[in-house]
C-alpha positions in Angstrom: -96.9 64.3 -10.3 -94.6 65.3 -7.9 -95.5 63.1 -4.7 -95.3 60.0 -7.6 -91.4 61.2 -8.4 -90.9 61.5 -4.3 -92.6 58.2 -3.7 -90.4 56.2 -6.6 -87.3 58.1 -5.4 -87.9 56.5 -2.1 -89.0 52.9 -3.1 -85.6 53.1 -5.5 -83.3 54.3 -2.2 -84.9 52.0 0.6 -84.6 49.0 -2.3 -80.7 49.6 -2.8 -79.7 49.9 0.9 -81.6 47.2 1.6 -79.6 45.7 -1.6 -76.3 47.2 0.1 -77.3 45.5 3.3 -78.0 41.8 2.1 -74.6 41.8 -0.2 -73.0 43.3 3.0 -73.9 41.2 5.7 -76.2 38.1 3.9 -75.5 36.7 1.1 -73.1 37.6 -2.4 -72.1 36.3 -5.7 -68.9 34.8 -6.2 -67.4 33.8 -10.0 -65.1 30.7 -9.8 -61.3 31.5 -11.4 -59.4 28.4 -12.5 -59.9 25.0 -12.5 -59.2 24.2 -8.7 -62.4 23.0 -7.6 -63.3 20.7 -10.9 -65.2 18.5 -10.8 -67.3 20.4 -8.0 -67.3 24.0 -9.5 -66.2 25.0 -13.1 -64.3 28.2 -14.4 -66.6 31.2 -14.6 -69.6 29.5 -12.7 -71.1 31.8 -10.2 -72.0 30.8 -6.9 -74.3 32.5 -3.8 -72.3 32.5 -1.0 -73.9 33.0 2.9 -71.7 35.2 4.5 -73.9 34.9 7.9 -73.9 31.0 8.4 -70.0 31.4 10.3 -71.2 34.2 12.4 -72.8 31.3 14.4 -71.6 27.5 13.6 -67.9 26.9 12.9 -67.5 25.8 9.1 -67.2 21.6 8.9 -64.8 19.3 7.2 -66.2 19.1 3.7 -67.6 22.8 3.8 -67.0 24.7 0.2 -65.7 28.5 1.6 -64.7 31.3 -0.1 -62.4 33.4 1.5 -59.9 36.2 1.0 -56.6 34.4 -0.1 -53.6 34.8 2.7 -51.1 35.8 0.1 -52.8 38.7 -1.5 -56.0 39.5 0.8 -57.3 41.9 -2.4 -58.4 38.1 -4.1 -60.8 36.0 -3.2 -60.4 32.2 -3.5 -63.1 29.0 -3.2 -61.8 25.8 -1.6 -62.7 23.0 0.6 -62.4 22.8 4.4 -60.7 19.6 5.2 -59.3 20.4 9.1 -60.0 23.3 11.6 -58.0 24.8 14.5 -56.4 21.9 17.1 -56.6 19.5 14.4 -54.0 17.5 13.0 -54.2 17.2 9.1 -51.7 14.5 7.1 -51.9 13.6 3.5 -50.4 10.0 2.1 -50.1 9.8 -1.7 -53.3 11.9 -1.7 -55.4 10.1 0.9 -56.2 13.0 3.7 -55.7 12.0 7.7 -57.1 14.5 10.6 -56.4 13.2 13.8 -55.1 9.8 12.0 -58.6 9.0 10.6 -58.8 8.9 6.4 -61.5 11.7 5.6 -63.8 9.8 3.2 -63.9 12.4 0.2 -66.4 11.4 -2.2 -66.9 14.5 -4.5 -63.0 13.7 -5.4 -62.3 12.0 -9.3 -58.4 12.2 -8.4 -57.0 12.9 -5.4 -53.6 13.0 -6.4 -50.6 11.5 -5.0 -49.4 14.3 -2.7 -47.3 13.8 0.5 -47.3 15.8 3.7 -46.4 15.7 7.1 -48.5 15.4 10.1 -49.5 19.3 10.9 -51.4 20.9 13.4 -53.8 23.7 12.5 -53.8 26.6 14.9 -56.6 27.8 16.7 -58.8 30.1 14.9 -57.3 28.9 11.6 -58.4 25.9 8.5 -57.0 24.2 6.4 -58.3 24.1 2.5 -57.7 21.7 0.0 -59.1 22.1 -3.8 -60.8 19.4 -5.3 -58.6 19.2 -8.1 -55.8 18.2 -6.5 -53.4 18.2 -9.1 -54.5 21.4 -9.9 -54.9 24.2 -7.1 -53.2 26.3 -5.3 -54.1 25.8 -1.5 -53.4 25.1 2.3 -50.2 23.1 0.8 -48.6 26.0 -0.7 -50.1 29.5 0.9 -50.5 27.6 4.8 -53.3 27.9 7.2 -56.2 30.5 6.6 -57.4 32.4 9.2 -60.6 32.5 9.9 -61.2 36.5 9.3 -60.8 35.7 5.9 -63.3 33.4 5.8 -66.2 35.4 3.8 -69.1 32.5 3.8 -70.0 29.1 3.1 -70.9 28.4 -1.0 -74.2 27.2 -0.9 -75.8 27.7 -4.6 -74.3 28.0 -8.3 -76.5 29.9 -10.3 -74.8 30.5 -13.6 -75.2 28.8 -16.0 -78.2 28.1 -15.9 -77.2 24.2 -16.7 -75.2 23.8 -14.1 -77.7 25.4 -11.4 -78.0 23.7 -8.1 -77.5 23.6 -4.2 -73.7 22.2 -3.1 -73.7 20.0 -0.9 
């Protein structure tokens, strides 16, 4: 009886620091706040996000990141990567330019009718845009985000279960 209580102690530890490890260093779940990413991600949906994917490729224009947000590190927010570091990123009554090519942006409804200059994102820094245009809080207001605070790429909404699938 008492090598089966050592033995299930055991199994339990190994299986929550290997639990620790993979929410540490491989994947974790994320709950969308607000409606800035509509008509991608919804309010409350929870996502799995692959916090070792950046450790090796650079994220890509179009990427869906979740990252700590520059203003208040302690939150995390979930946007969409639309220029990276030496690029130069212009919006034109909503239409998005990097290096004076339109960005073709088809998971977009409404893209608004925001202005802004031609900028150039600094190295080791993106630029993020929410889908919702009209609606989020992003690289427009808060400015560049660096790329420590990049915590992984969103790869799979999970709850509910209706709205389950891989983002692409």
């Amino acid at each position: 009886m008492r090598r089966l209580f050592r033995e299930t102690a055991e199994t339990i530890l190994i299986a929550l620091v290997l639990a620790m490890f993979v929410r540490a260093f491989v994947v974790e779940s994320f709950i969308v706040h607000g409606p800035s990413m509509e008509s991608t991600l919804f309010d409350r949906e929870r996502l799995l996000v692959n916090k070792l994917v950046y450790r090796f490729v650079e994220p890509r224009r179009g990427d869906v990141i979740v990252f700590r947000y520059p203003v208040d590190p302690r939150r995390d927010f979930v946007k969409r990567v639309l220029a990276r570091g030496g690029e130069t990123i212009e919006i034109r009554s909503g239409e998005v330019y990097v290096d004076g090519e339109k960005v073709n942006e088809p998971y977009l409804e409404d893209a608004g009718t925001s202005s802004m200059p031609p900028t150039e994102v600094l190295p080791g820094q993106l630029f993020v845009l929410g889908d919702n245009r009209n609606n989020s809080e992003d690289s427009r207001l808060f400015g560049f985000v660096p790329m420590r605070y990049v915590k992984g790429e969103a790869f799979l909404v999970y709850w509910p279960p209706t709205h389950m699938g891989i983002l692409h």
